[in-house]
C-alpha positions in Angstrom: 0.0 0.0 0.0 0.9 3.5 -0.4 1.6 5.6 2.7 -0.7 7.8 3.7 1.0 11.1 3.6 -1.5 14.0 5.5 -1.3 17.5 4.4 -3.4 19.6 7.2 -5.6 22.0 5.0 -5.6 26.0 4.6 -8.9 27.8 4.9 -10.4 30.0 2.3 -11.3 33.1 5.0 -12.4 35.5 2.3 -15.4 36.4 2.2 -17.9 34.6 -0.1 -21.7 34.6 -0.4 -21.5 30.9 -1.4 -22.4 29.1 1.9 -20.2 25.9 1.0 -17.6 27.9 0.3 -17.3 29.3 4.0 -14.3 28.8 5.3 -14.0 25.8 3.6 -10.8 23.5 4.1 -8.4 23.4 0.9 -5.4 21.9 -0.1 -2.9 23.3 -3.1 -3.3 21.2 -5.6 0.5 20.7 -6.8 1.1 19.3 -3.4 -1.0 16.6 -3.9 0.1 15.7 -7.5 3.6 15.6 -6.5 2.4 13.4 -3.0 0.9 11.3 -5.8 3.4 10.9 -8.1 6.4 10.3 -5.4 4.4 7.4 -4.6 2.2 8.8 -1.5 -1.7 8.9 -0.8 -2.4 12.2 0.2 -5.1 12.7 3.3 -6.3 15.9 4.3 -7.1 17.3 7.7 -9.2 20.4 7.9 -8.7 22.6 11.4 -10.0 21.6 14.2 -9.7 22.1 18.2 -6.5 21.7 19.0 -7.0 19.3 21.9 -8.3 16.4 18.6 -5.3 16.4 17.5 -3.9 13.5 18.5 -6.5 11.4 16.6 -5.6 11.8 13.9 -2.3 10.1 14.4 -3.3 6.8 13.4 -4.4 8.1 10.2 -1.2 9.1 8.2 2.2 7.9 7.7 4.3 10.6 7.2 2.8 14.7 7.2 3.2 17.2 5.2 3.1 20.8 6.6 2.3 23.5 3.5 2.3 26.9 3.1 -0.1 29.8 3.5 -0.7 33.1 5.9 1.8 34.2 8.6 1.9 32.4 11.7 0.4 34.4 15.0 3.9 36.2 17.4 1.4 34.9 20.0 3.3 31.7 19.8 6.2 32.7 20.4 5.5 35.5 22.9 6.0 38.6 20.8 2.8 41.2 19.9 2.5 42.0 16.4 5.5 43.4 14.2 3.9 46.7 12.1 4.5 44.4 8.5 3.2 41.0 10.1 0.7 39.8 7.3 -2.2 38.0 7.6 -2.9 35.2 10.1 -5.5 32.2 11.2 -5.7 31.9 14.8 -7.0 28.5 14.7 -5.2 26.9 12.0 -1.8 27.9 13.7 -3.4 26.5 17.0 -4.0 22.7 15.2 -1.3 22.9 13.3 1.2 23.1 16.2 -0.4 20.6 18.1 0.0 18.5 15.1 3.2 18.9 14.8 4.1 18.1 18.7 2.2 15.2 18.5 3.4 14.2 15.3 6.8 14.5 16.8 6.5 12.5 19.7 4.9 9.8 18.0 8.4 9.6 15.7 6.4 10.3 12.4 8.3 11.1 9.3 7.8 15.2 8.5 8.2 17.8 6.3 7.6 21.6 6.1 7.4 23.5 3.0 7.5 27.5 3.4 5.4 28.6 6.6 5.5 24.7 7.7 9.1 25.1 8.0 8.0 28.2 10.7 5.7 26.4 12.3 7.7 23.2 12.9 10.1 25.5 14.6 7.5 27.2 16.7 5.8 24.1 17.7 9.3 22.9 18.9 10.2 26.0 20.7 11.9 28.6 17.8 11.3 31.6 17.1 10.6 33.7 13.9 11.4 37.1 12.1 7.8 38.4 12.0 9.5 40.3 8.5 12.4 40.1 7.3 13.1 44.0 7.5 13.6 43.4 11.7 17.4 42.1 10.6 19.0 45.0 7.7 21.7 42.1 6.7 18.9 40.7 5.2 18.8 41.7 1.9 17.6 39.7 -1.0 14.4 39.1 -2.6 13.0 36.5 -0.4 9.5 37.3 -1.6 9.3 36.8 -6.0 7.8 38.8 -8.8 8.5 35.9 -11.2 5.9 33.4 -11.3 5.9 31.0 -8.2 7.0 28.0 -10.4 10.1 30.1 -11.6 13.3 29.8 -9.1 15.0 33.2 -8.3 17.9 32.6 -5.7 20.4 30.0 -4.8 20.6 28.6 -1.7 24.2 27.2 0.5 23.1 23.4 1.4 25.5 22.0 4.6 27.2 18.8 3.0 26.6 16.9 6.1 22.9 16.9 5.2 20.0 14.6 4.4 19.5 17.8 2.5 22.5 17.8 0.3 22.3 14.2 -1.0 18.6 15.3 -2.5 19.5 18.3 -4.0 22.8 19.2 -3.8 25.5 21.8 -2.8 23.2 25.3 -4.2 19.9 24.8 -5.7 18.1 27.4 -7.4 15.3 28.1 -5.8 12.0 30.2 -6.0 10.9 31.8 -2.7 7.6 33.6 -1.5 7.7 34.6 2.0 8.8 37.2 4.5 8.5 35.6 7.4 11.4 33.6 8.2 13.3 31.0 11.0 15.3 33.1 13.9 16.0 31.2 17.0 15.7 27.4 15.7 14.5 25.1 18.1 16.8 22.7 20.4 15.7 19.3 18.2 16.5 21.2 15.0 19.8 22.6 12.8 19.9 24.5 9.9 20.7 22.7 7.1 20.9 25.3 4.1 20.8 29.0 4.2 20.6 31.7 1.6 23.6 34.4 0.4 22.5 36.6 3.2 22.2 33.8 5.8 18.5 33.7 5.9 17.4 30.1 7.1 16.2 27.8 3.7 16.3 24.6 5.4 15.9 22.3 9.0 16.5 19.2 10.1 16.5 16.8 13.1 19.6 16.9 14.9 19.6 12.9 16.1 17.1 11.6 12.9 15.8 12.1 10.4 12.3 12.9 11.3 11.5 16.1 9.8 13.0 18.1 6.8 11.6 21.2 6.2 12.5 23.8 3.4 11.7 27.6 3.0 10.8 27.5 -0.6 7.6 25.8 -2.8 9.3 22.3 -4.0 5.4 21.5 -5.0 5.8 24.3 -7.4 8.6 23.4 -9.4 8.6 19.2 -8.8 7.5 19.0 -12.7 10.5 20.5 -14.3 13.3 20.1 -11.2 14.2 16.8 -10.3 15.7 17.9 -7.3 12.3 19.9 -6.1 11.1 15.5 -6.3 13.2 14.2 -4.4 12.2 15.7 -1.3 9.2 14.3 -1.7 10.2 10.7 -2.1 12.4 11.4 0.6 9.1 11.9 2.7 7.3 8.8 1.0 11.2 7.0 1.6 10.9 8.1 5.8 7.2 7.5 5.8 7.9 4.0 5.0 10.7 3.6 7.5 8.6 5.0 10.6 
């Protein structure tokens, strides 16, 4: 059988006068053709209480956390910076649950964008709220090209799980000002960009959890490399 890889959804928060559309729960689409064709069975978990996260442990394999809206300073015990974008209370609330559950129970994990963030946060780190609280960092972390399109290298550590998917300095594409600041104790950073903003984290003693600051479900139809991380999740899903 294939290995249930979970994706815990987004919400569509706009406003909508279709009632079905209401914050419904979504997931993007490219994550779960590239889930699919790594070999995976994606399952997806809308938001809920917090305190029900644990039941869904039984249900997945390995777990994918995606992007989407800033994650709440609440978390980690700051009020909001003047450029903070917007947020979902609740989503953040599951979603870190998740991922401390998910972590005790040894499943395989992987965060993509604002998962990266939230992984940290769950596991104690910290964030830039926007990337204009530290001057040094100066490139353009957040893309005019199409999302698809890469637009900056990134410096991969060559003692990495990292590094034997996708090298010494991918190009990658990048949509986000938020990024990692103090990482959490059970993590190290694994691949940073020119001016030292965080790109990648990894379990310090396992391989549990890979996470990446760029959109790998973006570009997995024309980069190998943007793949591989996800048969590197199906790969550790089967393992755990």
């Amino acid at each position: 059988m294939r290995p249930r890889i979970a994706i815990p959804a987004d919400t569509l928060t706009e406003a909508t006068n279709i009632i079905n559309e209401r914050n419904a729960a979504f997931a993007p689409r490219p994550l779960i053709e590239a889930i699919i064709k790594s070999g995976g069975l994606p399952v997806i978990f809308p938001s809920v209480a917090p305190e029900l996260a644990h039941n869904y442990l039984d249900l997945f394999d390995g777990i994918i956390f995606a992007g989407g809206s800033d994650v709440d300073p609440i978390f980690f015990h700051q009020e909001p910076h003047q450029k903070l974008g917007s947020t979902y209370l609740r989503r953040d609330q599951f979603e870190i649950e998740l991922v401390k559950e998910s972590f005790k129970a040894g499943k395989a994990m992987m965060g993509i964008c604002r998962g990266m963030q939230v992984i940290n946060v769950a596991l104690g780190g910290t964030l830039y709220q926007d990337l204009s609280e530290d001057p040094h960092k100066t490139l353009k972390h957040s893309q005019d090209a199409p999302g698809n399109f890469p637009s900056h290298h990134v410096n991969v550590e060559e003692d990495s799980r990292l590094f034997s998917l996708v090298g010494k300095r991918p190009y990658v594409n990048s949509r986000h000002h938020q990024a990692v600041h103090e990482v959490a104790q059970p993590l190290r950073v694994t691949a940073k960009a020119d001016d030292d903003v965080t790109e990648a984290l990894e379990t310090v003693q396992s391989d549990q959890i890979l996470a990446v600051q760029w959109h790998p479900e973006n570009m997995f139809k024309h980069y190998d490399y943007s793949q591989h991380l996800f048969q590197d999740l199906i790969k550790r899903a089967q393992q755990s």
